[in-house]
C-alpha positions as CSV (number, residue, x, y, z in Angstrom):
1,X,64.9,12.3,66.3
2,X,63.4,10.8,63.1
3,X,60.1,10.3,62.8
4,X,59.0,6.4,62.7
5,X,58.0,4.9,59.4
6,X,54.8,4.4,58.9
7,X,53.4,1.3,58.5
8,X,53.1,-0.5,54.5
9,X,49.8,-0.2,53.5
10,X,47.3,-2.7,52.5
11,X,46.4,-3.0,49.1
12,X,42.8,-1.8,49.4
13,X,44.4,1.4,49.5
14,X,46.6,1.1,46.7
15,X,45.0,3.2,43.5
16,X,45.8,1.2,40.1
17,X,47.8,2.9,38.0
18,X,45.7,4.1,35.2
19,X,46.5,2.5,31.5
20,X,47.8,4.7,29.0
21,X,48.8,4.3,25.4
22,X,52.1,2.2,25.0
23,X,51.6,0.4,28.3
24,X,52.1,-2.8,27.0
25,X,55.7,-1.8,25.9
26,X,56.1,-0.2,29.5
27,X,59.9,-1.0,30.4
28,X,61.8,-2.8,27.4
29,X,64.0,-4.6,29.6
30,X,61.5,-6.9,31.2
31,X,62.2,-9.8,34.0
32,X,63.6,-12.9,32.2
33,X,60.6,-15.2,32.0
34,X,61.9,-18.7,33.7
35,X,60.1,-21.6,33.7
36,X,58.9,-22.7,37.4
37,X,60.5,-25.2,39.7
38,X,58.4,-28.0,39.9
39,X,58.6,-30.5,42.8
40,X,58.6,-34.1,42.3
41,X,54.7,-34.5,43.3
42,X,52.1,-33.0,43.8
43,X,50.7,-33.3,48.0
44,X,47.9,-36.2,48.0
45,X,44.7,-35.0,46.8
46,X,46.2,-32.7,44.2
47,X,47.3,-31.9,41.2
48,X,49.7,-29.2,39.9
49,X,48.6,-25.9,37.6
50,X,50.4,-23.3,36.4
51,X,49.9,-19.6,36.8
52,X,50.5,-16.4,36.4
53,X,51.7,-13.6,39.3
54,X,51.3,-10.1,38.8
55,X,53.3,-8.8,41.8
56,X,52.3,-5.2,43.1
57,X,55.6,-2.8,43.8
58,X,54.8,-3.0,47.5
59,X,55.5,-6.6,47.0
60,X,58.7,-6.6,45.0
61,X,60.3,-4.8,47.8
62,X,59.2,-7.0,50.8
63,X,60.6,-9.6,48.3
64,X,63.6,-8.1,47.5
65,X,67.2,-8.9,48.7
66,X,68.9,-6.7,51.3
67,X,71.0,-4.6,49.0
68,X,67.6,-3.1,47.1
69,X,66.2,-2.9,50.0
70,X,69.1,-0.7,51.0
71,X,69.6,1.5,48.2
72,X,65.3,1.9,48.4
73,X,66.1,3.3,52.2
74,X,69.4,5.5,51.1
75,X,67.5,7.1,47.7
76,X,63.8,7.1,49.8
77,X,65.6,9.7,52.6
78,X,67.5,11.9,49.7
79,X,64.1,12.5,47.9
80,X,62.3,12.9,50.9
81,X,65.2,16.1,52.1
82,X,62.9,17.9,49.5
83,X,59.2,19.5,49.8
84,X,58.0,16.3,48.0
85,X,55.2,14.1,48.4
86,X,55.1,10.1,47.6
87,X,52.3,7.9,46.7
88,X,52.5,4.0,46.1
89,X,50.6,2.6,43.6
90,X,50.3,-1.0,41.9
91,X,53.5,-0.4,39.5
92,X,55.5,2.2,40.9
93,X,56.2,4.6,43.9
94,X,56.0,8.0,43.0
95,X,57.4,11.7,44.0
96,X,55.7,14.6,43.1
97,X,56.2,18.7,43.7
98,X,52.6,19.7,43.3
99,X,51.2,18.0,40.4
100,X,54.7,18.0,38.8
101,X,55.7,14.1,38.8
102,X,59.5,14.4,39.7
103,X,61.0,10.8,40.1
104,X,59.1,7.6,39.7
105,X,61.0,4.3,41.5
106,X,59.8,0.7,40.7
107,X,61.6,-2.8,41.2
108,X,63.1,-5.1,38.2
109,X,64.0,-8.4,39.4
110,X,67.6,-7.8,41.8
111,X,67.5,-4.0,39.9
112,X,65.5,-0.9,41.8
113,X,64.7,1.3,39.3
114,X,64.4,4.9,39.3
115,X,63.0,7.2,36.1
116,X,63.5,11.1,36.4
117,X,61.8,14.0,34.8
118,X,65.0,15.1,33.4
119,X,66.2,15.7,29.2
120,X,67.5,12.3,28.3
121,X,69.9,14.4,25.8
122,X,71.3,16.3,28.6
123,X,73.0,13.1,29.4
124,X,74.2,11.8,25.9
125,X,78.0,10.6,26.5
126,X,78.1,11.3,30.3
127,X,78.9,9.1,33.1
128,X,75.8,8.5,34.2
129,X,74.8,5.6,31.6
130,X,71.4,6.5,31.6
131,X,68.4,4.9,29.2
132,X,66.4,6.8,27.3
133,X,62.7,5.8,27.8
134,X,60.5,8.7,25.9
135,X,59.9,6.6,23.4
136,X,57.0,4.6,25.9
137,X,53.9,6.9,26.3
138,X,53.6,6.2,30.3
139,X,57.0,7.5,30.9
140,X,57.0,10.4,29.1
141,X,57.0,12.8,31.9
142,X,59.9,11.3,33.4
143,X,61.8,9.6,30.4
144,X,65.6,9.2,31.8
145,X,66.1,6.1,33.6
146,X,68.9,4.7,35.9
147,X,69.4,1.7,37.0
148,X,71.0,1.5,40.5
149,X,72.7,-1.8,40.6
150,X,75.8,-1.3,42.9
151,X,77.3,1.9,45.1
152,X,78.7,4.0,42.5
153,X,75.2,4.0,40.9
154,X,73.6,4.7,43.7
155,X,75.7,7.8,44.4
156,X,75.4,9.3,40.6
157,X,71.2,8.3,41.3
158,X,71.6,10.8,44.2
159,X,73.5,13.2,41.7
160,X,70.5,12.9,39.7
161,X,68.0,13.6,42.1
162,X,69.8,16.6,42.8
163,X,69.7,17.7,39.2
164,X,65.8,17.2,38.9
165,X,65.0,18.8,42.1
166,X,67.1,21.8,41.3
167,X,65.6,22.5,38.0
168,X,62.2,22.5,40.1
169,X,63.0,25.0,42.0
170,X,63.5,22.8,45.5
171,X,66.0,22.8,47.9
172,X,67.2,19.9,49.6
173,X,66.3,20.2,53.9
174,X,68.4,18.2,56.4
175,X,69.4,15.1,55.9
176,X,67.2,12.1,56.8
177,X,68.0,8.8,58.1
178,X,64.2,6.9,58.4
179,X,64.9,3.1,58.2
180,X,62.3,2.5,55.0
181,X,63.6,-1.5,54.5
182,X,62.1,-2.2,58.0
183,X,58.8,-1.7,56.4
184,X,59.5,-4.4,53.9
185,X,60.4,-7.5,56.0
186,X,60.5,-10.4,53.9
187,X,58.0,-12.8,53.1
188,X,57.0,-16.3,51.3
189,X,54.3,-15.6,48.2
190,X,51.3,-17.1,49.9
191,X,50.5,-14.1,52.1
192,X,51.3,-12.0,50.1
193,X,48.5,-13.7,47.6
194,X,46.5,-13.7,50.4
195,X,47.2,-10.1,51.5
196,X,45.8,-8.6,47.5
197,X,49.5,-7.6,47.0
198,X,50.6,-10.4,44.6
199,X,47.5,-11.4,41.7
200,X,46.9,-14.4,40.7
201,X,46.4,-15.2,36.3
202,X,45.6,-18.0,34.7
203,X,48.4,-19.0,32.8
204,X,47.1,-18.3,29.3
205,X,46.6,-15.1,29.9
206,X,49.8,-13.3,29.5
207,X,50.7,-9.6,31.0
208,X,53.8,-7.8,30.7
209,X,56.2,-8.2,33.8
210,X,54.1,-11.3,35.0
211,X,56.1,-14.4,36.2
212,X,55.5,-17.9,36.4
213,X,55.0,-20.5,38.5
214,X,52.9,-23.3,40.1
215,X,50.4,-24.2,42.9
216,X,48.8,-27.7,43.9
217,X,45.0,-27.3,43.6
218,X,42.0,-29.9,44.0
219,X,38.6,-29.8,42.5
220,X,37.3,-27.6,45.1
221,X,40.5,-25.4,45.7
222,X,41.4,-23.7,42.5
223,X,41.3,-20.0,43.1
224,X,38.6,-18.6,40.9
225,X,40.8,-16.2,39.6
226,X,42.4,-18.6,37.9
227,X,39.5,-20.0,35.6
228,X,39.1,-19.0,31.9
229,X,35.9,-18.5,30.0
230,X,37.2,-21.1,27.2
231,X,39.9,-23.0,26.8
232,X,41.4,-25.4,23.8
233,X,42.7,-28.6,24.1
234,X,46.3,-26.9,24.3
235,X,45.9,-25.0,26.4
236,X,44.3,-27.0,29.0
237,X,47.1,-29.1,29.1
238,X,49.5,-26.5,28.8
239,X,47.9,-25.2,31.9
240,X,47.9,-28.4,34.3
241,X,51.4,-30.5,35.0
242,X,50.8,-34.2,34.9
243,X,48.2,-37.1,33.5
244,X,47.3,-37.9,37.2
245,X,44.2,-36.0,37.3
246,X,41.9,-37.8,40.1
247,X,42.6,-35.1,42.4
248,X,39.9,-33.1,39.6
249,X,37.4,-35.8,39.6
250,X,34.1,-35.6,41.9
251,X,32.5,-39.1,42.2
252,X,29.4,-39.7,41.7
253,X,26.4,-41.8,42.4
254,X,25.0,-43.6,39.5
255,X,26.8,-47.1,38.8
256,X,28.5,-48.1,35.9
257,X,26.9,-50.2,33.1
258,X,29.7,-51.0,30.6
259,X,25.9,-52.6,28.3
260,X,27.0,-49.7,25.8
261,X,29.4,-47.6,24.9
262,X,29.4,-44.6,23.1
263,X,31.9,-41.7,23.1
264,X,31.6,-37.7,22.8
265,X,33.4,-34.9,22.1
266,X,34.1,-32.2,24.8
267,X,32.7,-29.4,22.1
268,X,30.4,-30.9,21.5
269,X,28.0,-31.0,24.5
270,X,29.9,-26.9,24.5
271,X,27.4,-27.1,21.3
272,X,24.1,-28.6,22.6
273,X,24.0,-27.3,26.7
274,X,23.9,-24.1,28.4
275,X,26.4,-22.4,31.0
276,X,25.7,-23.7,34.2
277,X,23.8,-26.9,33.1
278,X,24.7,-30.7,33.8
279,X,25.6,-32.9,31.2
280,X,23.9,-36.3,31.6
281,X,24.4,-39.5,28.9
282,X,20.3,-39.7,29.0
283,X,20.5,-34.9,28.2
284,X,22.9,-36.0,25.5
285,X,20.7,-38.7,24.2
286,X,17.8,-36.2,23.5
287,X,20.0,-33.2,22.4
288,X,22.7,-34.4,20.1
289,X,21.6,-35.6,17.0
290,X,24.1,-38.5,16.8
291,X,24.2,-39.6,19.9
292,X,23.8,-43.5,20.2
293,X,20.4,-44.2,22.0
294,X,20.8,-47.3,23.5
295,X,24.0,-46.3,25.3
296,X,24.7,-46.9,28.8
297,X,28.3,-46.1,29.4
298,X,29.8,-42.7,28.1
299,X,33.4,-41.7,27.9
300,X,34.2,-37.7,27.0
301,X,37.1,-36.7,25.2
302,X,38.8,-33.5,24.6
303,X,39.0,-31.5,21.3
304,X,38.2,-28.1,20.1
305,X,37.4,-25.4,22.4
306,X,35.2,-25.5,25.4
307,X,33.6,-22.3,26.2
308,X,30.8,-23.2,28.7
309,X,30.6,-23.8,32.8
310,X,29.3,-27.8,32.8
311,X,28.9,-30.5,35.2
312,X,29.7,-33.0,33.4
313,X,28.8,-36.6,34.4
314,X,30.3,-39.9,33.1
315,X,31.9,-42.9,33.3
316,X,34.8,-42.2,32.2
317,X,37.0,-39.0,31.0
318,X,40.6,-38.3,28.8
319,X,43.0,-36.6,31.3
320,X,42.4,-33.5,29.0
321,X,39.0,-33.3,28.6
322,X,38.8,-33.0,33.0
323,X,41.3,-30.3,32.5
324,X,39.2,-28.5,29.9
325,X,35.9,-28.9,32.3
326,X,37.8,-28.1,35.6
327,X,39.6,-25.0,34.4
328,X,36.3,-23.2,32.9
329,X,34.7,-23.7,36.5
330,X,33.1,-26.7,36.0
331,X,32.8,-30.5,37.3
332,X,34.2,-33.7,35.9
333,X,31.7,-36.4,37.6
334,X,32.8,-40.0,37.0
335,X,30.1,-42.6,37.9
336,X,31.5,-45.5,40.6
337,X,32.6,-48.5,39.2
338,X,31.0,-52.1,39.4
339,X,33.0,-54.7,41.7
């Protein structure tokens, strides 16, 4: 009988692939990048931001539909006939005769993936429509590769694992029927997030192969993955979905006094206070050169770049400027208004 498979592994033991020249251009046919479904609204309490997800290959294939899932199982027991051994990492599943790297599989969208160690001019003109990828540094040891998008290419993907191993020296054993899929069963992208297996970005941060989509988050539940060490005004908004931004507001204590007014620019207490320091009308009074001394009421608004952490207390904020205070990791404080 066949053995049982064993169980997927957690992502604490997962080793990063290590970067290599010409990573950045790893795969020229990339996922299309589609813009996220939003909902209607947000749940009460929150607001929505976008983000970033940097799925591992572990969780590609628990995400996959069926059909991968069953030419991962049929192409999984043809390499594993031979003296082989595998290894999962972030990217990619790899199979290796010693330190030879044989055939390296990873998952495109609907399209499983498989690169061999084979001369892409061996296969100039042929039937097996191969693409040539020697051209990026980190598959250089295995530059031909197939895509296996319906039976027929699955079948010639067998013929090519034949070829490979043969030219190795290896020769195939009996034949193996393991049910790999049932190691995958599907699931929704929160545990997985939860589980290490999917990362989190903030949205202006782009990586190759990312996708995109959105989460509801509150003041105190944005995932601190997700903050930036400076932001512009663009981005900021660029980032969150939607003016309503109370859901980012903390209130404070102090009362309004509308006596005064006097307004200042979200660079500019970036300018005049320290990461980690609170931003009071009387601190801004003795630190910015300008600032109107007999104030009493104090509205911030965005422009520029903010680059520091700052609680930030007034009474009252642009929808931006929370946004640019929230997103670097601080707090928008808005004083309680007089009834």
């Amino acid at each position: 009988p066949e053995p049982e498979p064993e169980p997927v592994a957690e992502a604490e033991r997962y080793e990063e692939d290590e970067p290599e020249e010409g990573e950045e251009n790893d795969d020229t046919e990339e996922e299309a990048q589609v813009s996220p479904v939003i909902p209607a609204a947000p749940p009460e309490g929150k607001i929505f931001i976008r983000v970033r997800y940097n799925r591992s290959y572990t969780a590609r294939l628990i995400q996959a539909d069926e059909t991968l899932k069953n030419y991962y199982t049929v192409l999984k027991n043809e390499l594993m006939r031979y003296k082989v051994t595998e290894r999962i990492s972030w990217k990619h599943e790899t199979f290796r005769s010693g330190r030879k790297l044989l055939v390296k599989l990873a998952v495109r969208g609907k399209t499983l993936y498989a690169y061999f160690a084979l001369d892409p001019a061996d296969f100039e003109d042929s039937k097996y429509k191969i693409k040539d990828v020697s051209s990026v540094a980190s598959k250089a040891a295995t530059p031909v590769l197939y895509k296996i998008k319906n039976d027929r290419r699955l079948k010639y993907a067998k013929e090519l694992i034949a070829k490979v191993m043969e030219q190795n020296g290896l020769t195939a054993g009996e034949e193996k029927s393991v049910d790999y899929a049932a190691q995958y069963p599907y699931e929704e992208l929160e545990p997985l997030i939860e589980r290490k297996l999917v990362k989190l970005l903030p949205w202006k941060e782009f990586v190759p192969d990312s996708e995109v989509g959105v989460i509801a988050v509150s003041k105190d539940s944005i995932p601190p993955e997700l903050l930036v060490g400076n932001v512009s005004v663009t981005e900021a908004e660029d980032m969150f979905v939607g003016e309503n931004v109370d859901a980012l507001v903390t209130v404070g204590e102090r009362l309004s006094d509308r006596t005064k007014k006097t307004i200042v620019n979200i660079d500019t207490l970036g300018r005049y206070f320290e990461n980690g320091e609170t931003v009071t009308l009387e601190e801004i009074k003795k630190r910015v050169p300008d600032a109107l001394k007999k104030a009493t009421y104090l509205k911030v608004l965005a422009r520029g770049t903010l680059d520091k952490n700052l609680t930030v207390e007034a009474d009252d904020f642009s929808p931006a400027a929370i946004k640019m205070i929230v997103i670097t990791g601080g707090k928008a404080v808005k004083t309680r208004q007089r009834t």
